[in-house]
N, C-alpha and C positions, 0 to 999 in steps of 0.2 A: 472531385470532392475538394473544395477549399475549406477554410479554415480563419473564421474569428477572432477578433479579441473580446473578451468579456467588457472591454471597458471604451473598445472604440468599432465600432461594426463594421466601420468602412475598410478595415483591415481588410486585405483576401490575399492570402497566402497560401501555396500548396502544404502538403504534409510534410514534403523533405525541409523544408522552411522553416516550419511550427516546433520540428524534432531538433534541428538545430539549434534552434532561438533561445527554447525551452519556455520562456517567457515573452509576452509581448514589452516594447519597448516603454507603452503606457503603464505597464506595471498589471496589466490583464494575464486572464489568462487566457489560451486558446481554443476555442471549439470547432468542431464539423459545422458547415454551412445546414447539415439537416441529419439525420440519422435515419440511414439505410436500411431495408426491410429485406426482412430473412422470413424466407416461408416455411410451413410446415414440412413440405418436401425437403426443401433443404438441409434440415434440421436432420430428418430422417435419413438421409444421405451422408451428414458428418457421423451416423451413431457406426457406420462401418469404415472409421476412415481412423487414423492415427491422433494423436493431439496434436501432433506437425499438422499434421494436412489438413485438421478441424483449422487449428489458427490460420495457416494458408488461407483459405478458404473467409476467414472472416477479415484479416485484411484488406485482401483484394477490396474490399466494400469500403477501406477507410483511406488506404494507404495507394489513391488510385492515380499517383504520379508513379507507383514504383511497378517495375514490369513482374510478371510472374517470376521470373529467373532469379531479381533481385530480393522478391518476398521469400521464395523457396530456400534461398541464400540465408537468408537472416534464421527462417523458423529450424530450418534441416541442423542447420549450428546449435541452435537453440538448448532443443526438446530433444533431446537422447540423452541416453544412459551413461554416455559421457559425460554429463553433468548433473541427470536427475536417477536416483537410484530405484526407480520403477518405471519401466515402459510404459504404464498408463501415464506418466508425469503427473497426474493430479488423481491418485487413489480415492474414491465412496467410499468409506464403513456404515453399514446400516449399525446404527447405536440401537433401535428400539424402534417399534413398530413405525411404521411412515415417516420416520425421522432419519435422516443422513448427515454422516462428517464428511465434507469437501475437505479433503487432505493436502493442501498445499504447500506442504513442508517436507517432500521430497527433493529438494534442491541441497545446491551447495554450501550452501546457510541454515539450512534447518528452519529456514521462514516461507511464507508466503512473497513475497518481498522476489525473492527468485525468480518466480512467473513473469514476472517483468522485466528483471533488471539482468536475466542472461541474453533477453533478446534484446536489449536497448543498444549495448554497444556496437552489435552488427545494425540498427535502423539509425544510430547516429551517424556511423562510417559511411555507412551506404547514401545516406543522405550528404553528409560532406561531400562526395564526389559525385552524386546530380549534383549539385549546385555550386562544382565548382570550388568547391571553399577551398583556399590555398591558407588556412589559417591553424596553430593549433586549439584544438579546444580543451578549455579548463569546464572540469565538472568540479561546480560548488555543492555540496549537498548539505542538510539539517538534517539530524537523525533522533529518532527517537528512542533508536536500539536496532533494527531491524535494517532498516532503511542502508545504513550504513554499509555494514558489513555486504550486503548484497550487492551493493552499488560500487566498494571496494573490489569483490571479487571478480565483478563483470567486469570492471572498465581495468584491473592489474594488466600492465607490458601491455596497453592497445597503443599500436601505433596513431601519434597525433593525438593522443589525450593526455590533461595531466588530471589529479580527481587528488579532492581535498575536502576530507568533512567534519563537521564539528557535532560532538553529543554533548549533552550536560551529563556533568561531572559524575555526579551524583541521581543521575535520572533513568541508567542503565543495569541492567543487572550483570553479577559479576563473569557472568560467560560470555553475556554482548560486548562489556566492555575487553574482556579476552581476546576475542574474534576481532578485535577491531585494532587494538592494538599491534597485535603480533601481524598484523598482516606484511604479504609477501607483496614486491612488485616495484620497479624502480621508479613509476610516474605517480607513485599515492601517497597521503597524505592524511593523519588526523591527530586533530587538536580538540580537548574538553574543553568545554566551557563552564565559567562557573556563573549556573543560571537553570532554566529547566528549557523545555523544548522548544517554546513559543519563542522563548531568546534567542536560540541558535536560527531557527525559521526567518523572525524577523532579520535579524542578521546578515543573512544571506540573501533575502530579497531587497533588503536597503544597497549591498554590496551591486546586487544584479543594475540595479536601476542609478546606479552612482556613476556620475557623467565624467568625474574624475576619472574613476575605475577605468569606466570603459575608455576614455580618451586613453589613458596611458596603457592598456591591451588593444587598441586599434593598431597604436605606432608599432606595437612590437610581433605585430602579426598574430595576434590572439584574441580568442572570444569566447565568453562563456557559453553556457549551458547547463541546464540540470538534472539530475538522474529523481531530486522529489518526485510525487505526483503533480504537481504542477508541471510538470512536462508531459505531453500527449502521449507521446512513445512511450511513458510508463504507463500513460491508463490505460491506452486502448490493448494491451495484451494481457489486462485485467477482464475485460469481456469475453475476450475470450473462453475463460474458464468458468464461466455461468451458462455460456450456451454450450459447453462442451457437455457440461455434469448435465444438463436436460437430456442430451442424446444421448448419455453413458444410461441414464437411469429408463430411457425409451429402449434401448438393447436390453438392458438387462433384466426386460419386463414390468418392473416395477411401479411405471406408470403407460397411459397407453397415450399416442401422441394429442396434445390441443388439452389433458389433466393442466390445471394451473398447479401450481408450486409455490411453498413461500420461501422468501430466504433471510435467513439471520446473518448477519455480517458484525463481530465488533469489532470497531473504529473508533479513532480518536479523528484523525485530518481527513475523512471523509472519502474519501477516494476509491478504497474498496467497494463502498455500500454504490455509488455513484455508477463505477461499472456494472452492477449490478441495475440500479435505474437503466444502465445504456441500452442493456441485455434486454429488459424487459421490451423498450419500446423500440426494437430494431424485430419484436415478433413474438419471442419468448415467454410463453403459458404462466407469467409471473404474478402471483395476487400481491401479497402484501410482502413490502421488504422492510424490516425488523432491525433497528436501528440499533445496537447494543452498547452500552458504555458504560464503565468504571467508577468511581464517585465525584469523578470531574467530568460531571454529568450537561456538560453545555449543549451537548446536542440534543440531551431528551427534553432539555426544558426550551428548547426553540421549537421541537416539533411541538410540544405540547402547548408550547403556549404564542409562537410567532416571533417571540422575543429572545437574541440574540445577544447575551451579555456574559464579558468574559472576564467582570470586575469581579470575583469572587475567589474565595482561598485555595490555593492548587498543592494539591496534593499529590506526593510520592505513595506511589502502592504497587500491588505483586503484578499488575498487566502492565509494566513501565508504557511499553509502547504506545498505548493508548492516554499516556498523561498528558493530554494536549486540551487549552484551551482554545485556541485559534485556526479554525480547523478551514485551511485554505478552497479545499473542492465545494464549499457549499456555493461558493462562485459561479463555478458552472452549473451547479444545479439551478440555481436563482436565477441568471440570464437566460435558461431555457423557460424556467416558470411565467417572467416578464413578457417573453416572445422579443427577445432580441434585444431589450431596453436597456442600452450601456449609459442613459443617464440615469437610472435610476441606480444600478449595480455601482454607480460609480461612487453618487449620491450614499449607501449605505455602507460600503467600505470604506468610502471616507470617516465616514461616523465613527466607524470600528476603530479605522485606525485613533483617529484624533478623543473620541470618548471611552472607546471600549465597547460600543455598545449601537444595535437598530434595531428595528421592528419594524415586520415586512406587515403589508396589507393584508386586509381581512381576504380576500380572493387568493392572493400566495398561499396566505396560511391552510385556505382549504384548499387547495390544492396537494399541500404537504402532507394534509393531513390523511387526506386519501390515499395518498401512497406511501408514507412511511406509518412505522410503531416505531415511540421511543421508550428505551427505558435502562435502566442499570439498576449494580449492586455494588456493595460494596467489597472488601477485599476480604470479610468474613463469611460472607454468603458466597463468594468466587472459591475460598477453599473446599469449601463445606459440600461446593457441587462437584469440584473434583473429586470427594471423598466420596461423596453420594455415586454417582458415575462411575466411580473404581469397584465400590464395594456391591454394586448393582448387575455393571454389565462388564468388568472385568476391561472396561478402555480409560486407557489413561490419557488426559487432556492437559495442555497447557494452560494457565491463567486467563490468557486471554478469548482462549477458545471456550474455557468454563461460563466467564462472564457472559459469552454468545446464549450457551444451552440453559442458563441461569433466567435470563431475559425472556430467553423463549419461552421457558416454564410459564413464567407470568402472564405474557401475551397467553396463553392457552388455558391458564386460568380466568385470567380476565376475560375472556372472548368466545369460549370453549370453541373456535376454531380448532378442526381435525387437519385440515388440508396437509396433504403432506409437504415436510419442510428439509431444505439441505441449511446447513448448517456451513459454514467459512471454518474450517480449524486452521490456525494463523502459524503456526510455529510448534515446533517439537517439546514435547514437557523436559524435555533434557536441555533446555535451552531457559528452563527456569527450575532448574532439578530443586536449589532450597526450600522454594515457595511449594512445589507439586510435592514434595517429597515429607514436607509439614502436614499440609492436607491429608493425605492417606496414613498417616503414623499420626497425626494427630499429636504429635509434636516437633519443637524444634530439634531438628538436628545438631548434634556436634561435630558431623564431618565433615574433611574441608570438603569444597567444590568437585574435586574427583571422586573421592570414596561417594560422596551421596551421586554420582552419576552410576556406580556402581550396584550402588543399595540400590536403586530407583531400576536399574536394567535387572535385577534382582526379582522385584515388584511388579512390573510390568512386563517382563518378558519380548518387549520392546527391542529392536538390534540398536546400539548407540555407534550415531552416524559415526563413519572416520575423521569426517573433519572438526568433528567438538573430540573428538579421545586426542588426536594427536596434538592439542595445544598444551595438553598438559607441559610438552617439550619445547614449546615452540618458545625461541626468545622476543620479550617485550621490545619494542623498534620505536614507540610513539610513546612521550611521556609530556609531553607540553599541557598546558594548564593554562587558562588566558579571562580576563574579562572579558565581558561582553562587547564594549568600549573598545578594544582592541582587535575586534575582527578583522575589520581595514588594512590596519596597517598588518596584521597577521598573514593577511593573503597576496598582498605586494611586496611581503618579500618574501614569502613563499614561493612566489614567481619571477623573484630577480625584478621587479620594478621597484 
């Protein structure tokens, strides 16, 4: 299996390459030369097997430069209880009749974000040495809250990395911005920006593709790389856990195998719902996938209408992590849609970048439209379904997972589609205790950040994770503040150039 660029075909790269890279040099991003089919049997085969051995198992299908020993290496590291605090590592809740919460917030971080970014560091290293690379590697990351701290956790003391990320200032909530700050680990690094997501993103991709940059990390023995989704080794351990939860839910009777499934994902940068695309057409009984979003709603009005525009007022609200307008993975979905077309991908990015703004053809567009539902709420209707949902079925949801079962609502009003649905739950409601803790009291709280993690474990009955209690102690390490302007020179001397 080789590996693409979105924006130049003739690229072919192996997977130890693309994990390295993070980025293609044209400024693309990377894809699989085709995606690999998973049969029904197979499927049936991972419902009696671990979540190591399920991902095991689906590797092999992408990462087919690396040996069993090497994939076994990376996942056996991964997915334990050493890092994730349930041996299923990605928990079902049945919420309500044919409906399911995909629980990805048993990690280290309390996010979904984890699923990826505990295995990244062993498929980076591992791929450093296939290939040789006698280089250190800096991980530049953009965060939107999430992203961060997961990417901090995984890559702390790896040997041969240094990892340095930037959030907006004011774009994170106050326990993401905790978690980030106090972080442990001699090779890490983070600075806010004063800007919102899309700044620190572009930022970091201007940084990646800056000839300056990289001439002066060539001479000093160093190369980037990224822990975003725009690095493959973070998506593809995202599919993962869509064909896992299909086999969890064929064990557990639920459904019986070749049922279709729909799935709600919300996203702001596109990448979650995309592994889920991946899932589907590598095999997986997927009808419709459910595009969910916030009120910086840019992806419901691209599905809905083809048109791609990110000129519009952005807004701070209670699912931070999804306040992206610039939502990078539609890349690779779009160069799959074309059938390979890097001048057209290249053609509409540019637009992006230089207008804000493209509109893909009428044949794209139906294409999308057959396979995705777009739609959102706002941060009124996102509390209201936490409250609904608490005061219904006694589970408590994070923000951003609310927006997910909010959206769904509608899709099944609109559609009266039954089909049963799993659901993405993104992150721990302790990970947005002010907002979750509003919603169910139905007002604002007076207490600080601990007591309502308190109140809210009160509420919920919830266990609150070890690593969000112990920051309450934990000493602040990163105070730096920077314009956007200033990321460049931020990051050269951050690394002594």
């Amino acid at each position: 299996m080789f590996y693409k660029s979105t924006r130049n075909s003739n690229v072919k790269i192996t997977s130890a390459e693309a994990i390295t890279q993070g980025i293609s040099a044209d400024g693309g991003l990377f894809v699989p030369e085709s995606i690999p089919e998973i049969s029904f049997d197979e499927i049936e085969k991972l419902a009696g097997m671990s979540y190591a051995d399920r991902a095991f198992e689906i590797f092999r299908k992408y990462l087919t430069d690396f040996t069993d020993a090497e994939i076994h290496y990376c996942t056996d590291n991964a997915y334990s209880t050493k890092n994730f605090d349930t041996e299923n590592i990605a928990e079902i809740a049945h919420l309500f009749d044919g409906t399911y919460m995909l629980e990805l917030w048993h990690g280290p971080t309390c996010a979904f974000k984890d699923m990826a970014l505990q295995i990244l560091p062993y498929f980076l290293t591992t791929s450093a040495k296939k290939i040789n690379l006698d280089k250190k590697i800096v991980i530049l990351v953009a965060t939107s809250g999430d992203t961060g701290k997961a990417a901090l956790e995984g890559f702390k003391d790896v040997e041969g990395t240094q990892i340095l990320v930037f959030y907006p200032e004011q774009g994170v909530s106050p326990m993401q911005k905790r978690q980030m700050t106090t972080q442990e680990g001699e090779n890490v690094g983070v600075c806010a920006i004063k800007g919102n997501f899309d700044d620190c993103q572009n930022g970091v991709k201007a940084i990646f593709t800056d000839n300056d940059v990289k001439s002066k990390l060539e001479s000093n023995s160093m190369m980037f790389s990224s822990a975003n989704s725009i690095n493959w080794g973070r998506l593809v351990p995202q599919i993962v856990y869509y064909v896992s939860s299909y086999a969890s839910l064929v064990a557990d009777g639920e459904i019986k195998m070749g049922d279709k499934i729909n799935v709600v994902v919300p996203t702001g940068n596109f990448g979650n719902i995309l592994a889920a695309y991946y899932a589907k057409h590598m095999g997986v009984p997927i009808a419709k996938l459910i595009c969910a979003s916030n009120i910086n709603n840019v992806l419901t009005d691209f599905i809905n209408t083809g048109v791609y525009d990110r000129n519009r007022q952005f807004h701070a609200t209670c699912s931070p992590s999804m306040d992206i307008l610039i939502s990078s993975n539609l890349e690779r979905l779009l160069y799959l849609f074309t059938g390979g077309n890097d001048s057209q991908i290249k053609e509409w990015f540019g637009q992006l970048a230089e207008t804000g703004r493209y509109e893909v053809t009428d044949e794209v567009k139906k294409v999308l439209q057959s396979e995705f539902y777009g739609g959102f709420c706002d941060d009124e209707d996102t509390k209201k379904t936490i409250h609904d949902i608490y005061a219904k079925y006694s589970y408590t949801c994070d923000t951003h997972t609310a927006v997910a079962v909010k959206v769904y609502q509608d899709y099944k009003n609109e559609t009266g589609d039954t089909t049963k649905t799993v659901i993405a739950s993104t992150a721990s409601p302790y990970k947005f205790s002010a907002s979750v803790l509003e919603a169910i009291e139905n007002q604002k709280s007076s207490l600080d950040e601990y007591d309502m993690i308190d109140r809210l474990n009160e509420l919920s009955k919830l266990d609150v994770p070890q690593s969000l209690a112990s920051l309450k102690t934990k000493e602040r390490r990163f105070n730096d503040s920077i314009e956007k302007s200033d990321m460049k020179s931020y990051v050269l001397k951050g690394l002594g150039l």
